[in-house]
C-alpha positions, 0 to 999 in steps of 0.5 A: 453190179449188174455186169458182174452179175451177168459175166457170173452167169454167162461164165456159170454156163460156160463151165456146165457146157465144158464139163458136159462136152468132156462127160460125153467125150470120155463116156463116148470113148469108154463105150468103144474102149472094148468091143464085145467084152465088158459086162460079165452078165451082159456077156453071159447073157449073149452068150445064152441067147445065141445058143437059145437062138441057134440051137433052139433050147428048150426051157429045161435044156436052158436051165441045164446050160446056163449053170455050166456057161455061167462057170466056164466063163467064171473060169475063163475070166480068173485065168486070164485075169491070172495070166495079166496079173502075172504079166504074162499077155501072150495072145496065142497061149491066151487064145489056146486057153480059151479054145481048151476050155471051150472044147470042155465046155462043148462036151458038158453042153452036149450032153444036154442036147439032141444029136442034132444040136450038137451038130448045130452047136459046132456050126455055132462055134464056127461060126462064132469063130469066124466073126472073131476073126473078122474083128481082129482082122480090122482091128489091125 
């Protein structure tokens, strides 16, 4: 009886560490699953404090920006989203769009910065240009 009870025990175990080891495993795989995207607010969010970061928005100009930022990637998310829906994953029609977009919302955004901003606000695209680059290219 007490063998029984001991092999219950040992196989009890067993089954917890499996289960453990394959939770960590798919949650591991999932965190690298899509790197930089994921979360609409945690994007929009980096989103924000880059340009607080980089152009040193006031409080007021943050209150004036984060309702277009907030927009522009609702509206970006739904046509890519339409773009998949329709089967239609053409990379560099996806990429023009989204540089169409960021243009338009560039010109909303600097109309509530200073012309130094602005300028500052090119070298963030830039700049930000340049790291996609770099990760597409390892991606490869």
């Amino acid at each position: 009886m007490r063998t029984v009870k001991a092999r219950n025990f040992k196989f009890s175990i067993m089954k917890k560490i499996v289960c453990i080891f394959f939770i960590s495993f798919f949650a591991l795989g999932a965190s690298f699953a899509q790197p930089g995207g994921g979360d609409p607010a945690a994007r929009l969010q980096r989103e924000l404090d880059g340009l607080t970061t980089e152009l040193g928005l006031t409080k007021d100009q943050l209150a004036k920006v984060t309702p277009i930022v907030t927009d522009a990637q609702k509206k970006q998310s739904e046509a890519f989203a339409k773009m998949r829906e329709a089967g239609n994953v053409d990379r560099d029609k996806m990429r023009e769009e989204r540089v169409k977009m960021r243009g338009e919302t560039d010109k909303l955004i600097k109309a509530v910065l200073t012309p130094e901003q602005g300028v500052k606000l090119d070298a963030y695209r830039k700049k930000q240009d340049e790291e996609r680059a770099k990760r597409m290219q390892e991606q490869r």
